[in-house]
N, C-alpha and C positions, 0 to 999 in steps of 0.2 A: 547445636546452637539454637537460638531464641529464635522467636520471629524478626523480630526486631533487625537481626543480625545479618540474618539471611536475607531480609528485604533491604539492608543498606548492600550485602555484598553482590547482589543480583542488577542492582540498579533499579527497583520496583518500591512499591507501598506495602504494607502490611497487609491493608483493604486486599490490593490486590490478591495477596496469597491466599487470603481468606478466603477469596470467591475462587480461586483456582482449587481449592479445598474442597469449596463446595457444589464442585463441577466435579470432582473426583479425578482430577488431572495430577493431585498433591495430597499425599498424605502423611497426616503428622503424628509421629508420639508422642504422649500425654504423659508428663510427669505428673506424680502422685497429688499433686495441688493442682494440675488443671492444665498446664502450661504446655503450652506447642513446643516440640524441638523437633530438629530436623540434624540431616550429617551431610555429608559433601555429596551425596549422591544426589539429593534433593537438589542442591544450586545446580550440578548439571544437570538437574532436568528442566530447570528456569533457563538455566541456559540456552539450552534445545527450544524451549517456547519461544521463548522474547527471540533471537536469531531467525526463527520461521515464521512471525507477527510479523518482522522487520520486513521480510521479503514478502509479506502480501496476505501470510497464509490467515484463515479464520481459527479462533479459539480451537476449537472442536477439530479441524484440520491436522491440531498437533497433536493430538492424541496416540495413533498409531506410532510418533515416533516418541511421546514418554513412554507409551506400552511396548518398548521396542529396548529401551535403558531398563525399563525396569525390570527387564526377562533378562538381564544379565549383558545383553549385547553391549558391544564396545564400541559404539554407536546407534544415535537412532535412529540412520538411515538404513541399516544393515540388515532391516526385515522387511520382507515380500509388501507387507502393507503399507510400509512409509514410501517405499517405490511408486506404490500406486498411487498413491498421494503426490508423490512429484510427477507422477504423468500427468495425472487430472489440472495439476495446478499449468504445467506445459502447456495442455490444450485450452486453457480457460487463458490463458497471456496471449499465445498464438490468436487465440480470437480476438482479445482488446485489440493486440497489433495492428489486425486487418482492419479492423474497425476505425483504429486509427488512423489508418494509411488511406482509408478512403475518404472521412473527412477531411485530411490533408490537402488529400489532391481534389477536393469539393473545392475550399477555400482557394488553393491554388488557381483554377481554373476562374473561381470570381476575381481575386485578382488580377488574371490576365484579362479581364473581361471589364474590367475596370479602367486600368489602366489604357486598353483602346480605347474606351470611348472619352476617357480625360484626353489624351492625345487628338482624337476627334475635333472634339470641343474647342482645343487649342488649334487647332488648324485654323478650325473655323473662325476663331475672334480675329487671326494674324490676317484673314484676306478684308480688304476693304470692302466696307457694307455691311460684313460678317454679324453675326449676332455678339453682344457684347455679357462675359458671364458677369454676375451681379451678386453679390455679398450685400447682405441686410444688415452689417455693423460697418461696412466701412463705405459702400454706395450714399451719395448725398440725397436726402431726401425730396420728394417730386410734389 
């Protein structure tokens, strides 16, 4: 098939395959006028790319597992080095997570720290004498 063909059946641009070309991620046969063609093997290995983009991974990340289809395996997870790729990618999620989890609970802890002293505040205006809170759009001017 064309480029053309294959970048409509992939879901991608033609640019794109081009640079995936010339990243050595994709390569093409050259019909005698010049022309890229590719066979079904090629889309599932866009396949294999755009699915592992999807989930986070970087260009270069999916390499081991096109060089994984392209050694004949019946997947490209199926070799030692895509494995290691899904670990690396595990410990580098595991980390965002914690990282997450602790700003989480950063925020959490301002919001409960907020919400006492608004509750404070309100205490305070409900006793007579109390200090009175003040809004600069809708307080009358002095």
């Amino acid at each position: 098939m064309r480029i053309g063909e294959l970048a409509e059946r992939a879901g991608t641009t033609t640019r794109t395959l081009r640079y995936y070309e010339a990243r050595g991620l994709l390569h093409a046969e050259r019909t005698t006028n010049g022309h890229r063609t590719y066979d079904e093997s090629d889309l599932r290995l866009l396949q294999q790319i755009r699915m592992l983009q999807r989930f986070g991974f970087e260009l270069e990340e999916t390499r081991p597992f096109v060089e994984c289809l392209r050694a004949g395996h019946p997947a490209g997870d199926s070799c030692p080095a895509s494995l290691q790729v899904y670990r690396r990618k595990l410990a580098e999620l595991d980390t965002c997570i914690d990282q997450l989890q602790d700003v989480r609970d950063q925020v959490r802890s301002q919001l409960v720290r907020a919400e006492q002293a608004l509750d404070e505040l309100a205490n305070a205006s409900a006793q007579p004498g109390g200090p009175q809170p003040r809004c600069a759009l809708t307080s009358p001017e002095g």
